[in-house]
Structures are given as C-alpha cells and as structure tokens.
C-alpha positions in Angstrom: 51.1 17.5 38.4 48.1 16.1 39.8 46.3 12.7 40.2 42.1 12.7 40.3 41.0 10.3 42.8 37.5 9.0 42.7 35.0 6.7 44.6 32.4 4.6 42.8 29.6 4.8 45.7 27.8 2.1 43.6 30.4 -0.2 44.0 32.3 1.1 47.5 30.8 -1.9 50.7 32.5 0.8 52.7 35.3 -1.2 54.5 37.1 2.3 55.5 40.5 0.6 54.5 41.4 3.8 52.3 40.5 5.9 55.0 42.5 4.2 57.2 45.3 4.0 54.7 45.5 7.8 53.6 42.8 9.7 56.3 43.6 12.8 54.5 42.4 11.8 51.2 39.4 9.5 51.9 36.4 9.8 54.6 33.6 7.5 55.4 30.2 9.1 54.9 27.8 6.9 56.5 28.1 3.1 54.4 30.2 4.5 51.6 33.8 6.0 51.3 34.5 9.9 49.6 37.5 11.8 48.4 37.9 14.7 50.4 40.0 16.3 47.6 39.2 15.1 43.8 43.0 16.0 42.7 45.8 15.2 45.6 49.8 15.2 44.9 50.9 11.9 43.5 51.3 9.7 46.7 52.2 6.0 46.9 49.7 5.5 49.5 46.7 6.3 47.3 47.5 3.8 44.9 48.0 1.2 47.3 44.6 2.2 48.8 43.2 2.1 45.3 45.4 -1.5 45.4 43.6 -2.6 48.8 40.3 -1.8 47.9 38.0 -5.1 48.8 35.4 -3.9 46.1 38.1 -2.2 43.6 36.0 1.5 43.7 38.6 3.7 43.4 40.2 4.9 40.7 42.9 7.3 40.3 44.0 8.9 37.0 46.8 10.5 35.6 46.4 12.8 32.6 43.4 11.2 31.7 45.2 7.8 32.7 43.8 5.0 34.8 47.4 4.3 36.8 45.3 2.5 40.1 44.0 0.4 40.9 46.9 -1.5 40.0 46.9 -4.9 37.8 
C-alpha cells in the first residue's frame, strides 16, 4: 500500500516546514514546496507535515482518500 502526496503550488507560501519535517519526501524549488516522490510508504511524518502546513497545500490520499491534512 501506498499513499499519493501532493503539493498545491497555488496555495504552498513555501515555508519549507515539510521539507524540514520529512527531507526525503518534499524539496523546496525556488518559493514553492514539491514532492520528490508522488506515492511514498505510509509514514506518520507526512501527515503531520500535511498537519503543519501554514497554508494547508498538501494533501495526501489513501485509496482515493483524503486521510491529511488532518481535521
């Protein structure tokens, strides 16, 4: 199983706290965060990165299932 991990660029002010958070996973590319991999291994650390999000642009998905950012 797999979770898909996106980035709203729109939306991302870039404040590199998911990067920080889980380096291998997310990237800063110029003023906006990336995933490095669309799909990564279910981790606790990307949802609480999706969690800690200032702007709330990521999103991770399970089966077609929002399960971050968390309510």
């Amino acid at each position: 199983m797999s979770w898909k991990v996106e980035v709203d660029g729109g939306t991302c002010i870039g404040s590199g706290m998911c990067a920080a958070l889980v380096p291998e996973v997310f990237e800063l590319e110029g003023v906006t965060a990336t995933v490095i991999e669309g799909e990564v291994n279910p981790d606790e650390m990307v949802l609480d990165a999706a969690d800690s999000c200032p702007a709330m642009a990521i999103e991770v998905k399970e089966k077609g299932e929002v399960i971050g950012p968390r309510p």
